[in-house]
N, C-alpha and C positions, 0 to 999 in steps of 0.2 A: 871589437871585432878583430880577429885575428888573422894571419895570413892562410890557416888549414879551414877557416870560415869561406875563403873565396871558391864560388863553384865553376868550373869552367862551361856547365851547361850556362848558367845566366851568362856567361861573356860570351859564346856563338850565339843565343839568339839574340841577345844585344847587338852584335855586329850583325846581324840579320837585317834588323830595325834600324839600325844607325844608317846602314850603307845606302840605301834607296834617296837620298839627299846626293848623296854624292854623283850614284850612279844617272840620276834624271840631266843631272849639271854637267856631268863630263860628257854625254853621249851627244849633248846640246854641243857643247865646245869642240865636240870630235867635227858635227857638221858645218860648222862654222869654220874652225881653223883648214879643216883637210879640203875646203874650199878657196881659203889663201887668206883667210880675213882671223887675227887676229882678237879673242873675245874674251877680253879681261872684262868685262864689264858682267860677267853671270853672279858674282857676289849683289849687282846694284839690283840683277832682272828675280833672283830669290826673294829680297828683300821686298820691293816693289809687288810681287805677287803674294808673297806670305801678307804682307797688311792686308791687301785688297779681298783678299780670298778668306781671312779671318773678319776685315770689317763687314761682308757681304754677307757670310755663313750664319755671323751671330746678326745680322737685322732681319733677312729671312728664316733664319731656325733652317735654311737648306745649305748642307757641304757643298754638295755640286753644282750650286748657286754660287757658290762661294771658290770655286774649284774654276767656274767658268769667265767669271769677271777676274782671278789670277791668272788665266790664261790670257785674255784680251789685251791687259795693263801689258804682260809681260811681252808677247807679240808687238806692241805699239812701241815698245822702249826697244825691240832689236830693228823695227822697221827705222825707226831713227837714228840709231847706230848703223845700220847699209845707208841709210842716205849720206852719214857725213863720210862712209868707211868707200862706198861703193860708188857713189854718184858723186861728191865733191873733194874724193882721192884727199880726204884728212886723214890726218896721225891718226891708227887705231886703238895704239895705248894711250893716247890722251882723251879718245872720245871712248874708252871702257871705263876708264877711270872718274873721268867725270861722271858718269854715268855712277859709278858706284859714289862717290862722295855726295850727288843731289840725293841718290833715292834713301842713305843712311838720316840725313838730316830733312827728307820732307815727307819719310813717312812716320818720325816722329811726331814733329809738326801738326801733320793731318790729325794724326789717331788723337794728340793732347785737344786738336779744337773738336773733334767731334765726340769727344768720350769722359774727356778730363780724367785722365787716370792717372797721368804720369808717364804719358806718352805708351802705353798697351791699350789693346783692347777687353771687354770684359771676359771672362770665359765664357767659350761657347758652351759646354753643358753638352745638351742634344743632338746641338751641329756638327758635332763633332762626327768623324767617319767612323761608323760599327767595326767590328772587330769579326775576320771570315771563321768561322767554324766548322771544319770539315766534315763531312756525313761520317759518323764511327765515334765521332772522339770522344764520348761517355762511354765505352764498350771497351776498347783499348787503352783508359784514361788512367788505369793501375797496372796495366802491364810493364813491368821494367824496359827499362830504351826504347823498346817500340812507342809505348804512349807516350815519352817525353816527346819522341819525333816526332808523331802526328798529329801531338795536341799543340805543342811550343814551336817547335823548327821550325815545321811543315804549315801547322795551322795557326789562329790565334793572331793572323797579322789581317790588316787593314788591306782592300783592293790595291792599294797604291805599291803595297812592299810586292806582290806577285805584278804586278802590271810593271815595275822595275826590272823586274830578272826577266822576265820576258824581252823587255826593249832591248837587251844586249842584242843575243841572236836577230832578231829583227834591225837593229841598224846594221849588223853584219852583211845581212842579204843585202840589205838597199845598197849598202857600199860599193859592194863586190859582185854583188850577181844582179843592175840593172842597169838602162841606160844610164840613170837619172845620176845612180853613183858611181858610174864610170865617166862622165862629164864633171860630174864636181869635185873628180881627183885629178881629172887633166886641169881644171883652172886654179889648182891649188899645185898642181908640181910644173906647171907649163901654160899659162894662159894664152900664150899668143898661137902657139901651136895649135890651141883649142877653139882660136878663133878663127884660124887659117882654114881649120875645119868643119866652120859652120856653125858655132856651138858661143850663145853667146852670154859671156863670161859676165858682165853686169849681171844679166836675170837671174842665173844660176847659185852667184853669189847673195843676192836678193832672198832667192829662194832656201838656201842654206841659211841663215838668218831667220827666216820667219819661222822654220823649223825649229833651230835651235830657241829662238821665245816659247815657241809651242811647248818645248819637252824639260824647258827649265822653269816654266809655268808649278810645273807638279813638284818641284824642290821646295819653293816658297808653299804650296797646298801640304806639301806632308806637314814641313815645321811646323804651321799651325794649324790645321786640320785634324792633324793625326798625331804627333806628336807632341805637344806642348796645350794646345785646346784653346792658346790666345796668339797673339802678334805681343812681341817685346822688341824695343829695341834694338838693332844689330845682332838679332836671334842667332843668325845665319852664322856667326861667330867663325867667317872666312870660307866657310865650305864652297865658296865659289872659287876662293885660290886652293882648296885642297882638290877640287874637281882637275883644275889646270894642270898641278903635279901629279894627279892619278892621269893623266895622258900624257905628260911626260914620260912617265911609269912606264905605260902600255906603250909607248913611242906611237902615239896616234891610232893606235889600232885598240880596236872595241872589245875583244876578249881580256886583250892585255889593260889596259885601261879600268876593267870589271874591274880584273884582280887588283890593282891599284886602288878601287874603291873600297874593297872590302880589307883590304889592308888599312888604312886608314881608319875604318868604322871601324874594327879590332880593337886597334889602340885608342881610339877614343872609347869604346866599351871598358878596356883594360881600365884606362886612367877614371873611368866612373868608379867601376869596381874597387879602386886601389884607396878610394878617398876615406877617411877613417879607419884604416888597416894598418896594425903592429907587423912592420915588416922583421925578419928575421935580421939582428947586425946593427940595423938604420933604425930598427923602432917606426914610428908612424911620420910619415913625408907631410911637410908641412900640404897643403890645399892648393897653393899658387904653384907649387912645381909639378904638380901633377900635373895642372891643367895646362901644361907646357909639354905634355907626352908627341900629343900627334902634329904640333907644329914644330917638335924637337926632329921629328923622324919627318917630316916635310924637309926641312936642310939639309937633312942625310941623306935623303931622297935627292933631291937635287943636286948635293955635291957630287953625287958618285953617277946618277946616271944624263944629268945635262949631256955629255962630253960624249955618250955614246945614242944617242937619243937622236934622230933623224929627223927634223920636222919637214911640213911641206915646204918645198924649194921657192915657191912663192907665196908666202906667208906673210902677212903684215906688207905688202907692197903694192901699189895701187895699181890697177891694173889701164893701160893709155893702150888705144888702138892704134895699131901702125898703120900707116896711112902709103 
């Protein structure tokens, strides 16, 4: 393959299909952090639900069967992260973190005792989530550009990649235009203020939490549901710290954060595309450096925009009633 072989149509809808991992992760982390809590641990709650939602999917032959018990799992592991974050005022980067090193090493574990495969589960086959087909797309399917976009862009993805671009604008509104996230940005830039005024900042914190399990539930259901069609290993291969640097990106805000995500799904697209390709000069990149593309541009990302990136002013800090 050579480098006039690469098409940039497969690399946009690759980044189409890559990004919905990211996006489900960050949007989760937007509700958590811009509440004041700290949630490194969305790498351990993917993980955790991609098994569960892969072991569940392939014993009933149902995705959404599969889709609902990775929502449960992953909800239960952020309820226990507010308990040690929220209710016994513990380090949040030590209970993300733990969280991510238990669920790396016990949902291997699980899968090897109940499957014996080598720690994955079987392919699911059938369980897997159908693929949306837009009314037209035989009709328009040889029309130049238009049928690429309506059959590939547009159509030809899984519920889960449209129910992503969707949740942007939708965590927007909740943010910004209700009470619910006008209360959960005062106990993330001013807690006590927000306590002075009624509003009280454990629940809320609670609640942002359970939210965020809820919406990082569907990160662990694409990987294997829709993407991959088993549970492997540390599949998630960090997308829970690329989630964190797409809201660095976005400096906590949900538009900017998208583009963050789909920036990253790009260059992960790119670096697939780029694997076995005679570059012009370089010839063909070895395989391991490729696969070092989007957490190359992850350090770039964070050298240059840490320093100008705003997080909430009570972030990772516990929050004590004044008395």
């Amino acid at each position: 393959m050579t480098f006039e072989d690469l098409h940039l149509g497969s690399i946009v809808v690759s980044t189409v299909r890559n990004a919905p991992v990211l996006i489900f992760a960050a949007m989760a982390g937007l509700f958590a952090e811009r509440s004041g809590v700290i949630d490194i641990g969305l790498e351990g709650k993917i993980l955790a639900s991609a098994f569960v939602s892969a072991a569940v999917a392939f014993t009933t032959q149902n995705p959404w069967y599969g889709i609902l018990a990775g929502m449960a799992v992953s909800i239960a592991l952020a309820t226990l992260q507010g308990y040690v974050a929220v209710t016994q005022k513990g380090n949040q980067l030590v209970a993300g973190i733990a969280i991510n090193i238990a669920m790396s090493g016990l949902t291997f574990v699980v899968a090897q005792y109940f499957f014996q495969q080598g720690g994955r589960t079987p392919d699911l086959g059938e369980a897997r989530l159908p693929y949306v087909t837009l009314p037209g797309s035989e009709a328009v399917a040889d029309v130049p550009v238009l049928g690429w976009i309506w059959t590939q862009l547009l159509g030809g993805h899984s519920v889960l990649v449209y129910a992503a671009f969707a949740l942007v604008p939708l965590v927007h509104w909740v943010l910004y235009q209700t009470r619910f996230g006008l209360r959960l940005r005062a106990c993330g830039e001013n807690p006590h203020a927000a306590d002075a005024a009624g509003v009280s900042v454990e629940r809320t914190r609670y609640m942002s939490m359970l939210i965020a399990g809820f919406l990082c539930s569907f990160s662990g259901a694409y990987l294997a549901i829709v993407q991959s069609g088993f549970f492997l290993r540390d599949m998630s291969a960090g997308a829970g710290y690329l989630a964190l640097t797409a809201m660095v990106f976005g400096n906590w805000r949900p538009f900017f954060t998208f583009l963050g995500c789909l920036m990253f799904g790009f260059f992960t697209a790119v670096q697939i595309q780029l694997e076995g390709v005679d570059l012009p000069v370089v010839g063909r990149i070895p395989g391991a450096l490729i696969q070092m593309v989007p957490y190359v541009v992850t350090v770039v990302v964070l050298a240059g925009l840490m320093a100008k990136s705003v997080a909430p002013k009570a972030i990772g800090v516990p929050f004590v009633k004044s008395r």
